[in-house]
N, C-alpha and C positions, 0 to 999 in steps of 0.2 A: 442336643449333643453336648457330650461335655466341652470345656475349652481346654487343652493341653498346652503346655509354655513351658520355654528354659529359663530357670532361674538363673537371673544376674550373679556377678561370681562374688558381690557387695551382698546379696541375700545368703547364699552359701556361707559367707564367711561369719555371718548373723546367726545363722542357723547351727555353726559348729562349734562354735562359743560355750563352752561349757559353763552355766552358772556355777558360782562356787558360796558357797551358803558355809559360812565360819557360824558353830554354836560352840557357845560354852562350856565348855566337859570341865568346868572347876570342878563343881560338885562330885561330878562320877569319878576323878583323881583322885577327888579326898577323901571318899568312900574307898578306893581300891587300895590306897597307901596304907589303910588300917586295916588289910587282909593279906592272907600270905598262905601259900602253897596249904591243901589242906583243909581250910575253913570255907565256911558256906556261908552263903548271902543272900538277903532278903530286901525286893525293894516291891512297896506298896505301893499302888499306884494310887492319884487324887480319881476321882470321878471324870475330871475333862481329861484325862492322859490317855496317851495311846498304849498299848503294849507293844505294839509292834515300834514307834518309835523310841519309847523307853528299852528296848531291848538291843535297838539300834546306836544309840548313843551311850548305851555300856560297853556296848564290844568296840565302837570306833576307840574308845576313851583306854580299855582293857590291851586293846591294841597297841596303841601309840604309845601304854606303858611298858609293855612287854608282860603283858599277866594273862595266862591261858585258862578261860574259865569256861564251863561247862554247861549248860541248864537242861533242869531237870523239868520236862513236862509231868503234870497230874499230882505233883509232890504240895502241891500251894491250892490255897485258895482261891476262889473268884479275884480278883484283880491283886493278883500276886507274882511275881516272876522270885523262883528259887534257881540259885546257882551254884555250882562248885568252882572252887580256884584250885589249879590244878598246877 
C-alpha cells in the first residue's frame, strides 16, 4: 500500500521556489540591433544546438527588446530557423 503524508510547510516552500536560470542573450541583442521592421533572419544551428532552445532564447531576447518577429516553418533547411522582423 502506498504511504500518503503531508508535506512540512519547509518542503512546500522548497518546492515553490522558482529556479531562475539567467542566460546570456548578448549574442541574440546584437544580432537583433542589426535588424529592423521588414528584414528576415537566419540562424544556423551547430550540431549540439537545440532548435527548440535556440528559438527560445531569440524570442526571450526579441522580447525584452521590443522586436516582434515571426517564423517561418519549411522556408529553411535542415537545421535552420528563418524569421521575419515584423
Amino acid at each position: 500500500m502506498p504511504r500518503l503524508e503531508k508535506l512540512s510547510q519547509a518542503e512546500v516552500e522548497r518546492l515553490k521556489r522558482r529556479k531562475t536560470r539567467t542566460q546570456d542573450l548578448s549574442q541574440y541583442f546584437s544580432y537583433l540591433s542589426t535588424l529592423k521592421a521588414g528584414d528576415w533572419g537566419r540562424v544556423t544551428l551547430e550540431p549540439d544546438e537545440s532548435q527548440r532552445a535556440i528559438k527560445r532564447r531569440l524570442t526571450t531576447a526579441s522580447k525584452q527588446r521590443g522586436v516582434d518577429i515571426k517564423y517561418r516553418y519549411g522556408k529553411g533547411e535542415q537545421g535552420q530557423i528563418i524569421f521575419e522582423v515584423r
